[in-house]
Each structure stands twice: as C-alpha cells, then as structure tokens.
C-alpha positions in Angstrom: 14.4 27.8 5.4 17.6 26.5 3.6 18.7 30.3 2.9 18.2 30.9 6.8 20.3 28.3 7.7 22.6 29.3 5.6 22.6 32.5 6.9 22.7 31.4 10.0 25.8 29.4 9.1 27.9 32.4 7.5 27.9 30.5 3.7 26.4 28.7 0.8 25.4 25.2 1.6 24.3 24.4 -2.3 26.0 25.6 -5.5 22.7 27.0 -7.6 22.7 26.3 -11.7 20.0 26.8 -14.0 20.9 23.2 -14.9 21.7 22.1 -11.1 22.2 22.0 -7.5 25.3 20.9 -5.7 26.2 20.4 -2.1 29.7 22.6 -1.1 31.7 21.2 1.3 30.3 22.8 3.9 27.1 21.4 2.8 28.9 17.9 2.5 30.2 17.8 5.8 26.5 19.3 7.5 24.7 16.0 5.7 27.5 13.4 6.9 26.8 15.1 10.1 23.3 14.6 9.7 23.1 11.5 8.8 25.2 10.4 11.6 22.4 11.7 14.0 19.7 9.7 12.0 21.7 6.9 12.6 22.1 7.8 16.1 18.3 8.1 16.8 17.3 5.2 14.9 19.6 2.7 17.1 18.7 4.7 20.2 14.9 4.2 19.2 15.3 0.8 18.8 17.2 0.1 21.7 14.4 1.5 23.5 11.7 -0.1 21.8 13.3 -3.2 22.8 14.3 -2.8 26.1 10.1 -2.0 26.5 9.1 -5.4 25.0 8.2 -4.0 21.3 9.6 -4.9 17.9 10.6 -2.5 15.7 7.5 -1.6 15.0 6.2 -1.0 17.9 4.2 -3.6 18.5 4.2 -6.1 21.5 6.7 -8.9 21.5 7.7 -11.7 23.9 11.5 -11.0 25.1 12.8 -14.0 27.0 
C-alpha cells in the first residue's frame, strides 16, 4: 500500500536501509498533514459527542 501511494505521489515517502527507515521530506510534510486531520476529527468528534449529550466516551451525560 505504502509503494502505491507513493506511486501515486510521483516519489519516495521513506528512505529504505538495511539498518533503517526514514521519512523524506515529502514524507515529513504528508504526516504533519496527517496528523493535523487526526486532530481535526478528534475535536470535531468530540464536539459532536457533546453537543448530543455523551462524554467522550460515548456514554450518556447530563449537560446543563
């Protein structure tokens, strides 16, 4: 999957060793990126757990 995306991409994400793998820039930027959207989704699910009455685990709680 990783070699497809980047194919898909036009370039290495990872440098390969024997020894080790490191992320490229490329790569670096694509996780940033990524874990922005995490972020993203997490606040948006909570916000929307809460606006429903839940916790953050989903389970029923009093708002007043």
């Amino acid at each position: 999957m990783l070699k497809a995306l980047e194919a898909s991409l036009g370039g290495p994400l990872l440098i390969r060793t024997s020894r080790r793998v490191e992320l490229v820039d490329a790569g670096k930027h694509l996780q940033a990126e990524a874990m922005r959207t995490l972020e993203h989704m997490e606040h948006y699910e909570y916000r929307e757990g809460y606006n429903r009455g839940m916790n953050i685990n989903g389970i029923g709680a009093n708002r007043k």
